[in-house]
C-alpha positions in Angstrom: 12.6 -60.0 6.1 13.1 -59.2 9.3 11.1 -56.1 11.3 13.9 -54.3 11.8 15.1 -55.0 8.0 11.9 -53.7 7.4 11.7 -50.6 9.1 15.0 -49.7 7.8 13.4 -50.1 4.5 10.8 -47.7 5.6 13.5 -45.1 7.0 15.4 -45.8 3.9 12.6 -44.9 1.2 10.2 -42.5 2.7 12.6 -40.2 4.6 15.7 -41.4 2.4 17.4 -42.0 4.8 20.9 -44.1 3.5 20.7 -47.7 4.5 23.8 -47.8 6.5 22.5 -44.5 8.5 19.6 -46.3 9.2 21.5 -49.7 11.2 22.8 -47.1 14.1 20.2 -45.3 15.1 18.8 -45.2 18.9 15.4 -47.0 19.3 14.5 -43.6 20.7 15.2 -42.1 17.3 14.3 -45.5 15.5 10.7 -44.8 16.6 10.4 -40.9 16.2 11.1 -41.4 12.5 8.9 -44.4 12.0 6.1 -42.2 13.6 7.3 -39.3 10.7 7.8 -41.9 8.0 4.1 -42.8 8.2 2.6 -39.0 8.4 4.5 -38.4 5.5 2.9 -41.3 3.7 -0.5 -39.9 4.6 0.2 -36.6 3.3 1.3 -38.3 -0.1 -1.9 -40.6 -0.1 -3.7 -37.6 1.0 -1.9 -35.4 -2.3 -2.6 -38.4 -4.6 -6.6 -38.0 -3.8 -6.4 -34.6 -4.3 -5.1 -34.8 -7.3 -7.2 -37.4 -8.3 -10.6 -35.4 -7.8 -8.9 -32.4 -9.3 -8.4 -34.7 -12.4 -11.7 -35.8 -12.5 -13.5 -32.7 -12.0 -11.2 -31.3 -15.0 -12.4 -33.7 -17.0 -16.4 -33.1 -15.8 -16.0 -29.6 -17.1 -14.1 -30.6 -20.1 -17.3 -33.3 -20.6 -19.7 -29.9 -20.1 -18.5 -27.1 -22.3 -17.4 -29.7 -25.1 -20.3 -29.7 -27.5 -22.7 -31.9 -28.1 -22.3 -34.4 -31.1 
């Protein structure tokens, strides 16, 4: 694939942007939305960790109050 295939993939499933759209934009635009393409994937990856430890300290305090066998 090429970059620019590439980056229009980006565009395409982060910001969901439609594919056509994507093929016409200014590079000026091209690389302000690349720039919010990948904060957006850090908040998500950011979410997902929280989430994660949210999960896991459920199940801590499931682990303590169940009682012992």
């Amino acid at each position: 694939m090429s970059k620019i295939q590439e980056e229009n993939w980006e565009l395409m499933t982060v910001l969901q942007i439609p594919w056509p759209d994507t093929k016409s934009l200014s590079k000026t635009d091209r690389t302000f939305l690349l720039e919010k393409a990948t904060e957006v994937k850090a908040e998500i990856i950011k979410q997902q960790q929280q989430q994660q430890q949210n999960a896991a300290r459920q199940a801590e305090l499931q682990n303590m109050a169940a009682p012992s066998a």
